[in-house]
RODO-514431 format. One line per 2 residues: number of its first residue (from 1); for each residue x, y, z of N, C-alpha, C. Coordinates in steps of 0.2 Angstrom, whole numbers. Last residue first. Layout:
NUM	X Y Z X Y Z X Y Z  ... .
//
This chain:
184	-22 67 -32 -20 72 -27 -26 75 -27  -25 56 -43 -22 61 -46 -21 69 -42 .
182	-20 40 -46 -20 45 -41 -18 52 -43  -28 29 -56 -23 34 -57 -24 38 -51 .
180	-32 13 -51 -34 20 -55 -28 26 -53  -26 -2 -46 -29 5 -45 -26 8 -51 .
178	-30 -16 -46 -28 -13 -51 -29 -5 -50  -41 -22 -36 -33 -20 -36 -28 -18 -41 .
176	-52 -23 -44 -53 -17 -41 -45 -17 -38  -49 -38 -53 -50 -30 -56 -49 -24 -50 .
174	-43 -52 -44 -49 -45 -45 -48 -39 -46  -34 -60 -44 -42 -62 -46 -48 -57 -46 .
172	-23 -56 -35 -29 -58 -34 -35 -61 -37  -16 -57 -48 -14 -63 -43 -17 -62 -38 .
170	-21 -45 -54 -21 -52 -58 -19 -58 -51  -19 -34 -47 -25 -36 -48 -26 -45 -51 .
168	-5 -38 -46 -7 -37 -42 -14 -39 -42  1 -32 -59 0 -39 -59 -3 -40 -50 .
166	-6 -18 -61 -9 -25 -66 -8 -32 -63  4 -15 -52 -6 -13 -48 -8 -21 -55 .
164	14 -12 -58 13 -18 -54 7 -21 -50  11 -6 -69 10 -11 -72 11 -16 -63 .
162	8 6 -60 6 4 -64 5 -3 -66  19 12 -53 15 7 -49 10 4 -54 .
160	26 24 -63 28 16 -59 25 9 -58  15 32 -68 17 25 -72 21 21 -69 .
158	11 35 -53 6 33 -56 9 28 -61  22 43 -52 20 39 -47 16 33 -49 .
156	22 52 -63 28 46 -63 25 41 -57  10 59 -59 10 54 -64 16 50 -67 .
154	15 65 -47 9 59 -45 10 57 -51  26 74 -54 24 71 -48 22 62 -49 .
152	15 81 -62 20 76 -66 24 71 -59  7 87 -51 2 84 -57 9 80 -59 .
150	16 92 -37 16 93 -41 9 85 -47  6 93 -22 10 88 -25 8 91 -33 .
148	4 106 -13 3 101 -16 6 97 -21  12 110 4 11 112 -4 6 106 -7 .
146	2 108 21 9 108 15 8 109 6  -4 107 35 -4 111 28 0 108 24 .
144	-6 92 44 -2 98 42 -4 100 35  -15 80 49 -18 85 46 -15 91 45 .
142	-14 62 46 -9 70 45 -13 75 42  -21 53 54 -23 56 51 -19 63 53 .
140	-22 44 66 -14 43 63 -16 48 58  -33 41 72 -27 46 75 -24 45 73 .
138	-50 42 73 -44 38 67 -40 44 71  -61 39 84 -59 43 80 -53 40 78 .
136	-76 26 82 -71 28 85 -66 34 80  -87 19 75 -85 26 76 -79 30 81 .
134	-81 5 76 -81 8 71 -80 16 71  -84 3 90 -77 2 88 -77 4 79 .
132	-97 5 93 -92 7 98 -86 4 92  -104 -1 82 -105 6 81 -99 11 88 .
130	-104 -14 85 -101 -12 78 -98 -3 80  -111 -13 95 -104 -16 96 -99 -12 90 .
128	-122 -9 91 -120 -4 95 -112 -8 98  -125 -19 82 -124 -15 78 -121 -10 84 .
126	-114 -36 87 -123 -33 87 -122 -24 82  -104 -45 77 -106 -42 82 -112 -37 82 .
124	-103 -61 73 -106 -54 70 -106 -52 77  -88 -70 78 -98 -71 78 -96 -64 77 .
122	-76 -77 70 -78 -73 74 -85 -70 72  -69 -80 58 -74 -87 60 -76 -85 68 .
120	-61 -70 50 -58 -75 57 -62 -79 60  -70 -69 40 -63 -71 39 -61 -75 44 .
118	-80 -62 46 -81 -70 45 -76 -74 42  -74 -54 51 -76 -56 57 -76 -63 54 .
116	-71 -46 39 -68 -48 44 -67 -53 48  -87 -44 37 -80 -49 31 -77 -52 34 .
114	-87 -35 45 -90 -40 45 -88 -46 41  -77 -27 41 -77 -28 47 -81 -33 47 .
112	-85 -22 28 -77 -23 28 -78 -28 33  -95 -15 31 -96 -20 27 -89 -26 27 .
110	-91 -4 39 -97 -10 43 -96 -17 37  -84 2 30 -82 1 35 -86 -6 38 .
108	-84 8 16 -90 3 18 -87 -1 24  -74 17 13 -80 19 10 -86 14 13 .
106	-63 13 21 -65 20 21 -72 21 20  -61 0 15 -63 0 22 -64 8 24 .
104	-60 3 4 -65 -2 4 -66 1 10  -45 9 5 -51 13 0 -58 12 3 .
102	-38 -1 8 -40 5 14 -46 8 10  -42 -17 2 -39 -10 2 -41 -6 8 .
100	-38 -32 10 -41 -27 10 -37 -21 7  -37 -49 10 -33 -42 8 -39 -38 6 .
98	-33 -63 18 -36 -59 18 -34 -52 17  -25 -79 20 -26 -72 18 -32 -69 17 .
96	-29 -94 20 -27 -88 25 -25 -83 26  -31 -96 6 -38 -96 10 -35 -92 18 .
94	-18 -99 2 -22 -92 -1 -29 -90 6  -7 -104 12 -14 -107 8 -16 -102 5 .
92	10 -102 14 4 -101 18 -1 -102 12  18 -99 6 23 -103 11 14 -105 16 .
90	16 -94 -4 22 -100 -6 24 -101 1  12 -81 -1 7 -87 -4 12 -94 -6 .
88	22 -72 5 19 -75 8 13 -82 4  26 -70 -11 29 -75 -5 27 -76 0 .
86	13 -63 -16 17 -71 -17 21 -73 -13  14 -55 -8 9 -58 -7 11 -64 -9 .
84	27 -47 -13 26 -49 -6 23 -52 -4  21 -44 -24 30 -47 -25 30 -50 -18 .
82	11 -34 -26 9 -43 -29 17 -45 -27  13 -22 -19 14 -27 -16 13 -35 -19 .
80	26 -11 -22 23 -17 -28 23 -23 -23  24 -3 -12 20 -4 -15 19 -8 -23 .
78	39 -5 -8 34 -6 -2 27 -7 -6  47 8 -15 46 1 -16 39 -5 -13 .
76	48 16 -5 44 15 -10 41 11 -16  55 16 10 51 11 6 44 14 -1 .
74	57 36 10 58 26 12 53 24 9  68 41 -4 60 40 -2 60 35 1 .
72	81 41 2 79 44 -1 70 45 -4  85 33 11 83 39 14 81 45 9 .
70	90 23 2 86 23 5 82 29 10  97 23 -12 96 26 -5 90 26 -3 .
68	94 6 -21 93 18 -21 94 18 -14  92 -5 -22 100 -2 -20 99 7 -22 .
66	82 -13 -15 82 -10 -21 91 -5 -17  77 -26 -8 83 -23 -8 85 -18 -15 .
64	64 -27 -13 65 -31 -7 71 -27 -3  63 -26 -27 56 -25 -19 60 -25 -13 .
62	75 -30 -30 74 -21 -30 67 -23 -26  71 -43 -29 77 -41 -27 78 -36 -25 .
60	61 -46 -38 60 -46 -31 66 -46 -28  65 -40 -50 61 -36 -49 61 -39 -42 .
58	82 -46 -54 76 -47 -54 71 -40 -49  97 -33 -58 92 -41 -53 86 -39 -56 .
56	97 -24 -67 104 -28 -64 103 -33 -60  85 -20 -68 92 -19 -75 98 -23 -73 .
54	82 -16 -58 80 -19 -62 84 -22 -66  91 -5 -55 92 -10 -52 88 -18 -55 .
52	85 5 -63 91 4 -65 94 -2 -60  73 7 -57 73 3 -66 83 1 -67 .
50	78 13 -46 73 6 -47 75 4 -53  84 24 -51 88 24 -48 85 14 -48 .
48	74 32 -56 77 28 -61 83 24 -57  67 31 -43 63 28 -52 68 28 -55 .
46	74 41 -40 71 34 -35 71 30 -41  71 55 -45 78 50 -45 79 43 -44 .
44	60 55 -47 65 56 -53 70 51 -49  57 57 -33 52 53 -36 57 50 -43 .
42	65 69 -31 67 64 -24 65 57 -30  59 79 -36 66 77 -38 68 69 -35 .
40	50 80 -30 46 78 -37 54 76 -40  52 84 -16 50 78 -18 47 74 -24 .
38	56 97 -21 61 91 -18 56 85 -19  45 103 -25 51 102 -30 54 96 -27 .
36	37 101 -14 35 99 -18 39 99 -26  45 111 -4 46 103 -1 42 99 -9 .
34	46 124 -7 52 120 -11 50 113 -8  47 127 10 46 129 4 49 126 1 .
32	40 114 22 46 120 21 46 123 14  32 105 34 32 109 29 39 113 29 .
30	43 91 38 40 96 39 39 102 33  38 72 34 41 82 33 39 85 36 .
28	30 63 34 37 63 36 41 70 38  20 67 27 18 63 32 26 64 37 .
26	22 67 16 21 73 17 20 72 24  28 54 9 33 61 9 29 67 13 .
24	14 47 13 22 46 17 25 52 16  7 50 2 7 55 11 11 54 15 .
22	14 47 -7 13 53 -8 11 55 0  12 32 -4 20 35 -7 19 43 -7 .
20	-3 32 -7 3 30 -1 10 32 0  -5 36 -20 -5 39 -14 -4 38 -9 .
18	2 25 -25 6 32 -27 0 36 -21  -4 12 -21 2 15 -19 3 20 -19 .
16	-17 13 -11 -17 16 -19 -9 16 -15  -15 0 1 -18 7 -2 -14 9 -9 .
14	-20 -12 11 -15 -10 6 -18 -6 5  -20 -24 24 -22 -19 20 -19 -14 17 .
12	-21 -43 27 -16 -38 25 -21 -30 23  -21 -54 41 -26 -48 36 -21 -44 34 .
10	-20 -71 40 -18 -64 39 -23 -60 34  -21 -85 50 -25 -81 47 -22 -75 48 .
8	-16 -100 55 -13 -94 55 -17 -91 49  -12 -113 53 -20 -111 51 -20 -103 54 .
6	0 -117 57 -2 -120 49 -8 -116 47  10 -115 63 6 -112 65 1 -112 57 .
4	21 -120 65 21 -120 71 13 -114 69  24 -120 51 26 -127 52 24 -125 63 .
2	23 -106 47 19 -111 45 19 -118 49  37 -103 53 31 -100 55 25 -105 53 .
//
């Protein structure tokens, strides 16, 4: 791909894993009782089912091909993204990335967007250009009831992703990818 497209510019956008991992399970299901037991059993098992593939390969083998069932949380792996940035960073410039959080782009959309545009060396658009595609409605928003996610839950979620949000913030160069604990 490099070699047919050297200047090729990626926007990546990433989210607080454990709460990515948490709207995925609720995102996929149907409400049914007992869904915030199952998915707290689901997390347990995963997690050691990970550490224990750790244990037998390297950390980008388990990103990549963790040997837990996979129908048992998809891709939850998927969120130690410093393991996926580096390879695309071994084959492409840093300068042709572009990483967003979803957080950023929630809380200061116009500001993101404009980033964007000067990421892609695409002119500023006027504010009622801004304002037809920013105000637009978001359709991919799961608005089903379901239980809440159990508190030990999100805090195995949370000591997962942990040290790998560290090494993520670090192979950015900035502290705000190091997320904060999600606490639902």
């Amino acid at each position: 791909m490099h070699a047919l497209q050297p200047n090729a510019k990626f926007i990546l956008m990433i989210r607080n894993p454990t709460k990515r991992a948490d709207s995925l399970f609720w995102y996929t299901h149907l409400p049914s009782p007992g869904d915030a037991d199952r998915w707290h059993q689901q997390v347990t098992t995963y997690i050691q089912c990970f550490k224990k593939c750790v244990q037998d390969h390297n950390l980008r083998f388990c990103a990549y091909a963790a040997e837990c069932p996979y129908d048992l949380i998809p891709d939850l792996q998927v969120g130690i993204y410093h393991v996926y940035i580096r390879d695309w960073l071994k084959v492409f410039p840093r300068d042709n990335f572009k990483v967003i959080r979803l957080e950023d782009w929630e809380a200061e959309p116009v500001t993101v967007y404009r980033d964007l545009l000067n990421f892609l060396d695409l002119r500023q658009l006027s504010v009622d250009e801004e304002n037809r595609i920013l105000k637009r409605r978001r359709s991919n928003q799961n608005q089903r009831q379901h239980e809440q996610t159990h508190p030990e839950t999100l805090n195995a979620l949370n000591d997962f992703h942990r040290p790998f949000n560290v090494e993520l913030a670090k192979l950015m160069g900035d502290n705000k990818f190091n997320y904060p604990d999600y606490k639902g």
